[in-house]
N, CA, C and O atoms as CSV, one atom per row, in Angstrom:
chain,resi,resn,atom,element,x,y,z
A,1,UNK,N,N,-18.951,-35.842,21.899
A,1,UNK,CA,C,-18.909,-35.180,20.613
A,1,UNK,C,C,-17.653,-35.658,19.862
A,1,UNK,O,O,-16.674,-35.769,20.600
A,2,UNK,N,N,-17.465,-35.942,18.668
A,2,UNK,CA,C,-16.927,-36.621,17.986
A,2,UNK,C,C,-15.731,-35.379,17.241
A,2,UNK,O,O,-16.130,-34.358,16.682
A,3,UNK,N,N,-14.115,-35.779,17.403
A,3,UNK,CA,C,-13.397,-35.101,16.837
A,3,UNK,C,C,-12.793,-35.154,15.665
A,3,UNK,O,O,-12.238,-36.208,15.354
A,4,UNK,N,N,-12.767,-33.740,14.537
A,4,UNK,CA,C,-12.635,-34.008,13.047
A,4,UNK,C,C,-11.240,-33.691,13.284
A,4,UNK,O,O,-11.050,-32.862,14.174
A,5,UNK,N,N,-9.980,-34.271,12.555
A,5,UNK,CA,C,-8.323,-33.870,12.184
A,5,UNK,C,C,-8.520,-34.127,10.856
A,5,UNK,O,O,-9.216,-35.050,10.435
A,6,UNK,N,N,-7.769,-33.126,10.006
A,6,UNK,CA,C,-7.478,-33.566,8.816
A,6,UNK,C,C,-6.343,-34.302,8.603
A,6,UNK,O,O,-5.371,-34.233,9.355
A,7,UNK,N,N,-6.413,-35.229,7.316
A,7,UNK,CA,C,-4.835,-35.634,7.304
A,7,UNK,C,C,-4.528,-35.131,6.141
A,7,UNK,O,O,-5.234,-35.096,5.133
A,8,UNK,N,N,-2.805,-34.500,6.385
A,8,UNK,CA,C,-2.573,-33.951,5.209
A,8,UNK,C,C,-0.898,-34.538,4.669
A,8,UNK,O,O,-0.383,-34.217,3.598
A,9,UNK,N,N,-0.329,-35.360,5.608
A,9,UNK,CA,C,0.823,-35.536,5.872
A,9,UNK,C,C,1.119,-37.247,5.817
A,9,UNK,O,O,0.384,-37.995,6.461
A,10,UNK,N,N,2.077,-37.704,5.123
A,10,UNK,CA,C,2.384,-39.254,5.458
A,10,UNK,C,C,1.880,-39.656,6.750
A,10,UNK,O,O,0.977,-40.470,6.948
A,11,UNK,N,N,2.800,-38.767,7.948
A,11,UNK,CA,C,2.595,-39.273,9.045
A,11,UNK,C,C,1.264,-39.058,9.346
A,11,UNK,O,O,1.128,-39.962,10.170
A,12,UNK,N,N,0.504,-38.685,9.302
A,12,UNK,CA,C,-1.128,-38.281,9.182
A,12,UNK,C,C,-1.268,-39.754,9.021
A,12,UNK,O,O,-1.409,-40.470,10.012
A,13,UNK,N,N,-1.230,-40.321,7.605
A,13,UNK,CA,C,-1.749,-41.016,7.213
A,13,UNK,C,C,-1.527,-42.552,7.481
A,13,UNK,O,O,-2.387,-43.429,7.401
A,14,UNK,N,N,0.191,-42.745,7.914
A,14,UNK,CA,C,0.661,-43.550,8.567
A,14,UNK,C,C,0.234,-44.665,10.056
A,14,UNK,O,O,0.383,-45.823,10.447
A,15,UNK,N,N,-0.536,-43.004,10.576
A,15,UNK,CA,C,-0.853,-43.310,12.111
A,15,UNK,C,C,-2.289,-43.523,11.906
A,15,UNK,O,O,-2.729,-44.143,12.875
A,16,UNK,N,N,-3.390,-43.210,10.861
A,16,UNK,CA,C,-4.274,-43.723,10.784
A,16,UNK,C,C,-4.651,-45.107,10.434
A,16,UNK,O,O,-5.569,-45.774,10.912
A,17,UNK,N,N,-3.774,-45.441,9.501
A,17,UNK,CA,C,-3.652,-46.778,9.584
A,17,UNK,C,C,-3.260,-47.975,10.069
A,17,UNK,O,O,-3.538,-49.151,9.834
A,18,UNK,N,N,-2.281,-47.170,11.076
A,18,UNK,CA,C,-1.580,-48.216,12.108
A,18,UNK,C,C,-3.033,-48.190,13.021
A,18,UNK,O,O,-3.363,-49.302,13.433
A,19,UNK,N,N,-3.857,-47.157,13.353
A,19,UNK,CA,C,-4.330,-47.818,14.715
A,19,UNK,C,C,-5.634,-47.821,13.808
A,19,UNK,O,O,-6.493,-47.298,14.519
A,20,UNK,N,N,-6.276,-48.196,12.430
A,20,UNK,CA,C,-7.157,-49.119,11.811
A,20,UNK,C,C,-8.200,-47.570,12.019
A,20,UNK,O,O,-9.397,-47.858,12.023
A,21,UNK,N,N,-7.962,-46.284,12.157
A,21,UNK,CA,C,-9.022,-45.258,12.367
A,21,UNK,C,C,-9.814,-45.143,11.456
A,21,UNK,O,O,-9.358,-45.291,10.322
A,22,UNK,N,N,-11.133,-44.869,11.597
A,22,UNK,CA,C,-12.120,-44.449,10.342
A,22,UNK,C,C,-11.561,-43.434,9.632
A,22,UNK,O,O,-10.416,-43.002,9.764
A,23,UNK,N,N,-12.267,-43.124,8.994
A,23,UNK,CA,C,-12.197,-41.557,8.274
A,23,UNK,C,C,-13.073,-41.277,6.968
A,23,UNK,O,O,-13.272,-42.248,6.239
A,24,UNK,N,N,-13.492,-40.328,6.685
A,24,UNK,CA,C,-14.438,-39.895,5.944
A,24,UNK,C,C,-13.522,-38.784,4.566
A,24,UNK,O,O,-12.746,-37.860,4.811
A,25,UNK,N,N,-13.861,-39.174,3.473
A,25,UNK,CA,C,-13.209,-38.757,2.236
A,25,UNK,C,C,-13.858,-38.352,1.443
A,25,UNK,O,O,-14.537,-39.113,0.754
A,26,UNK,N,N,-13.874,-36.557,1.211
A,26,UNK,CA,C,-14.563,-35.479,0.219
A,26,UNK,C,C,-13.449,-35.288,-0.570
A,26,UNK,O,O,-12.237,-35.177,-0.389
A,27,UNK,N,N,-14.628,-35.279,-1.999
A,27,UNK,CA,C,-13.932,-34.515,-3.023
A,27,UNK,C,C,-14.953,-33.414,-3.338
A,27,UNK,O,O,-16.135,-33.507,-3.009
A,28,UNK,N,N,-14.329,-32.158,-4.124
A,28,UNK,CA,C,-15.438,-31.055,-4.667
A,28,UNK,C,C,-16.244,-30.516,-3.129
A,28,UNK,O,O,-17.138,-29.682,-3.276
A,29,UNK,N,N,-16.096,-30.735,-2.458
A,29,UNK,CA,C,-17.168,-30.220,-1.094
A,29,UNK,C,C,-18.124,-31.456,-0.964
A,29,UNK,O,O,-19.126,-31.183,-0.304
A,30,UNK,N,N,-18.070,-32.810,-1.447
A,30,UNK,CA,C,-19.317,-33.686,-1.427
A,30,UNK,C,C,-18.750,-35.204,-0.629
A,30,UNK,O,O,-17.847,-35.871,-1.135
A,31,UNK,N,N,-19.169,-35.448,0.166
A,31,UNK,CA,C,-18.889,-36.773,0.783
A,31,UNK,C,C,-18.840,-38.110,0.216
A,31,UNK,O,O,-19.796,-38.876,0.337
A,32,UNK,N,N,-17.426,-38.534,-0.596
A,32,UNK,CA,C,-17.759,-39.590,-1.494
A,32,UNK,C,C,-17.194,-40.769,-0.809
A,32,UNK,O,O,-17.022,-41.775,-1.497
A,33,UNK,N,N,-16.843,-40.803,0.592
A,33,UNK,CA,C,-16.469,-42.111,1.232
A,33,UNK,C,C,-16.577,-41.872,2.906
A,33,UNK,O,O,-16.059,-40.941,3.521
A,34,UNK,N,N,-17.257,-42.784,3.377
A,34,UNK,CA,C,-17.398,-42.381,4.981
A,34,UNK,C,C,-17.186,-43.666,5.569
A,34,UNK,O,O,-17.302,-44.643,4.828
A,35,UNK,N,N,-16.866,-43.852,6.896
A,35,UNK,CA,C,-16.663,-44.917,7.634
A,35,UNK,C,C,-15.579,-45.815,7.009
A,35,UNK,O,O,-16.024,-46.913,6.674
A,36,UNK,N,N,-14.318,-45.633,6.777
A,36,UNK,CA,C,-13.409,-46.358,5.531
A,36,UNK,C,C,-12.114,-46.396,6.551
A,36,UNK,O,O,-12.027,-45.955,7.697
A,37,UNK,N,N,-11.007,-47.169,5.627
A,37,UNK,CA,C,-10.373,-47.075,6.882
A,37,UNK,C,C,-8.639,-47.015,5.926
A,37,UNK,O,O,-8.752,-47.160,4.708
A,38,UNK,N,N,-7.644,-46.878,6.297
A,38,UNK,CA,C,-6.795,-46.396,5.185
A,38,UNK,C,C,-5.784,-47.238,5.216
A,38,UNK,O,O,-4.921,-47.287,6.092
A,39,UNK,N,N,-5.906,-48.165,3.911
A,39,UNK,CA,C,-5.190,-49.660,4.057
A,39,UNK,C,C,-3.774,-49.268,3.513
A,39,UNK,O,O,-2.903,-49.869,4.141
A,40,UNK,N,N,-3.305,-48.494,2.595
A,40,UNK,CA,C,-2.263,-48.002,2.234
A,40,UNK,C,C,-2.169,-46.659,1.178
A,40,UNK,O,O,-3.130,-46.236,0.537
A,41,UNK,N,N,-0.697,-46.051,1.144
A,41,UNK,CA,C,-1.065,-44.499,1.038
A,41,UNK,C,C,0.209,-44.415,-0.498
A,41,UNK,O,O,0.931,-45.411,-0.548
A,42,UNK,N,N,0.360,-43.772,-1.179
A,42,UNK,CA,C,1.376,-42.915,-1.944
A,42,UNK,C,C,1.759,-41.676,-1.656
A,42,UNK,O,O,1.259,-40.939,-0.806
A,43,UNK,N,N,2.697,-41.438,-2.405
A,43,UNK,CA,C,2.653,-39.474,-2.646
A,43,UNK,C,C,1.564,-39.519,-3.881
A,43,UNK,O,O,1.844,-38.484,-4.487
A,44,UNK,N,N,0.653,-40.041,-4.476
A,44,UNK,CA,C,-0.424,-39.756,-5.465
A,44,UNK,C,C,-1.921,-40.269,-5.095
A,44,UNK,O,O,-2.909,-39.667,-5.514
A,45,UNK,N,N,-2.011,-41.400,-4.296
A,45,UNK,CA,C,-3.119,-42.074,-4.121
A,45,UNK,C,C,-2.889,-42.596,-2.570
A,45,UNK,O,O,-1.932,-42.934,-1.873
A,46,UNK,N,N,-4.797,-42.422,-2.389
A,46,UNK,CA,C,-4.747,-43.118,-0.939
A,46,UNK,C,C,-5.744,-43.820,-1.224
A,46,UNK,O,O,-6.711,-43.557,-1.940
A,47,UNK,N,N,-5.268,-45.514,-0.143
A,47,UNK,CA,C,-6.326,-46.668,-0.847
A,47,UNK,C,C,-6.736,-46.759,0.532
A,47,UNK,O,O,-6.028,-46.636,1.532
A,48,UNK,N,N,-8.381,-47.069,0.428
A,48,UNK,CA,C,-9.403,-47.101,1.679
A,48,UNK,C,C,-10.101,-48.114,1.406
A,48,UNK,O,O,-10.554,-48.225,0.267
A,49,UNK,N,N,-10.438,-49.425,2.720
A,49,UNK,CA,C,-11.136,-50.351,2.504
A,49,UNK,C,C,-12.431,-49.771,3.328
A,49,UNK,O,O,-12.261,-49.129,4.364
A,50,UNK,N,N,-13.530,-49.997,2.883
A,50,UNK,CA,C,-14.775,-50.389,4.125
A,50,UNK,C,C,-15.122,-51.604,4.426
A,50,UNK,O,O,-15.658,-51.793,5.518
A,51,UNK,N,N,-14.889,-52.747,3.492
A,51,UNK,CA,C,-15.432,-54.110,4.041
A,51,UNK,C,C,-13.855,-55.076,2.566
A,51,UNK,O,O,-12.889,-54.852,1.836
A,52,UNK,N,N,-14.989,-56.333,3.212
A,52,UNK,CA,C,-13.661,-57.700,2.220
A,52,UNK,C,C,-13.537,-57.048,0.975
A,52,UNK,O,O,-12.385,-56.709,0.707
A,53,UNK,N,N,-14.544,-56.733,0.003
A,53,UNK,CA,C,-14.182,-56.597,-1.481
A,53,UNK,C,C,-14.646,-55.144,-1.798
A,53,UNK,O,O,-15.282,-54.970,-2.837
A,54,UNK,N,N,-14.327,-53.880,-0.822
A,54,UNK,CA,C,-14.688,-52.738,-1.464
A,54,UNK,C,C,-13.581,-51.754,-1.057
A,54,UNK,O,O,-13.785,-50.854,-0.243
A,55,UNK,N,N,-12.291,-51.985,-1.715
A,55,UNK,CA,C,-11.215,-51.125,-1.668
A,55,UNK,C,C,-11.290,-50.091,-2.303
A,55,UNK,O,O,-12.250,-50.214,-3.063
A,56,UNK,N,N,-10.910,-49.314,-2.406
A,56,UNK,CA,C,-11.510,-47.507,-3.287
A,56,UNK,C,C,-9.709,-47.186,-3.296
A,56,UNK,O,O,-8.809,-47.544,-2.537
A,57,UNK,N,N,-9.743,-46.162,-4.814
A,57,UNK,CA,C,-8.658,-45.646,-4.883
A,57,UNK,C,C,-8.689,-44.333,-4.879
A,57,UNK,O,O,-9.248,-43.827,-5.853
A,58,UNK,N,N,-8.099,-43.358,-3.782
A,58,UNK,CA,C,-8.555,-41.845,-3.763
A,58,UNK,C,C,-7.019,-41.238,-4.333
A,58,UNK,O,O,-5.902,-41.517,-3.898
A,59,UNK,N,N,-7.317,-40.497,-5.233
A,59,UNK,CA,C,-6.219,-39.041,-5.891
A,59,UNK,C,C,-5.750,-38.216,-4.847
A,59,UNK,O,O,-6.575,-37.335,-4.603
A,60,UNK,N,N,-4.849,-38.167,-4.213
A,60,UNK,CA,C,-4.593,-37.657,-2.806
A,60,UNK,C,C,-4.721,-36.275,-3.114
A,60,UNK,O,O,-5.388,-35.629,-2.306
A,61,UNK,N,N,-4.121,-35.503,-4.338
A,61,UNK,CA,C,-4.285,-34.190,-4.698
A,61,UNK,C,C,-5.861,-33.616,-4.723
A,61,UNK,O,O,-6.129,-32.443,-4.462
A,62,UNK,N,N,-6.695,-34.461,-5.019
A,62,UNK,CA,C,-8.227,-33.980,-5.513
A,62,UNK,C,C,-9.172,-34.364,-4.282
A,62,UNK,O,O,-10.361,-34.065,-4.385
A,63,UNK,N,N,-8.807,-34.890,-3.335
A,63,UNK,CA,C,-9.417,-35.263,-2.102
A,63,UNK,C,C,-9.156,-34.641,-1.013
A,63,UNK,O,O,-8.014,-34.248,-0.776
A,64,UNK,N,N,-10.274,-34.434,-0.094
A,64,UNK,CA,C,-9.779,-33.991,1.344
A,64,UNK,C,C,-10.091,-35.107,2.685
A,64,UNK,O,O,-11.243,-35.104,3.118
A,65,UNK,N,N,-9.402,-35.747,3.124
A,65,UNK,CA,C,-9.546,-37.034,4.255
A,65,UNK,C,C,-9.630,-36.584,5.364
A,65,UNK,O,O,-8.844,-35.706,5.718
A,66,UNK,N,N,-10.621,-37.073,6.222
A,66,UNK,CA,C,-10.732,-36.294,7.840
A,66,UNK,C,C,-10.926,-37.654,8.885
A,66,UNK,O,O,-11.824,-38.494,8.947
A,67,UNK,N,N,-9.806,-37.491,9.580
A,67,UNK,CA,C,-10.394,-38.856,10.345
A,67,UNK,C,C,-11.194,-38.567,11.487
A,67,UNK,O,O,-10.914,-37.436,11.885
A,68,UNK,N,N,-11.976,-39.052,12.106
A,68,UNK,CA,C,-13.330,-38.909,13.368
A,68,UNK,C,C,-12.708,-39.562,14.319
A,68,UNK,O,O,-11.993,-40.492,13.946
A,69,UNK,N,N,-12.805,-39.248,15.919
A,69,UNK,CA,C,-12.335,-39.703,16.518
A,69,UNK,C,C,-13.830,-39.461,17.948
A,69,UNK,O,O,-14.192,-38.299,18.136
A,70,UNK,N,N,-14.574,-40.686,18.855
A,70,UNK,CA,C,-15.180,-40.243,19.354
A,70,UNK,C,C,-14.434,-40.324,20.861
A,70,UNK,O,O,-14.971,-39.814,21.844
């Protein structure tokens, strides 16, 4: 069974990207990014790749990020 953490914290977000973790990114209650992975972060924005040319820019305030772990 597969484990949900939220990230809410640099270091949250730090350590997801060091070890390349998925994670899945709601805004409003609706799933607008899944399987992504978190190439670099701000105090305003978090940037998520899923493949070569589909980088996404998420509003860190208006988003909620959960990384999956199986």
């Amino acid at each position: 069974m597969p484990i949900t953490r939220e990230l809410l914290t640099d270091a949250d977000f730090e350590e997801a990207a060091e070890r390349r973790q998925r994670i899945r990114v709601f805004r409003d209650d609706h799933l607008i990014d899944s399987n992504t992975v978190v190439i670099r972060y701000t105090d305003e924005t978090i940037i998520t790749q899923t493949g070569v040319s589909d980088v996404t820019y998420h509003p860190r305030r208006e988003c909620q990020f959960y990384e999956i772990r199986k």
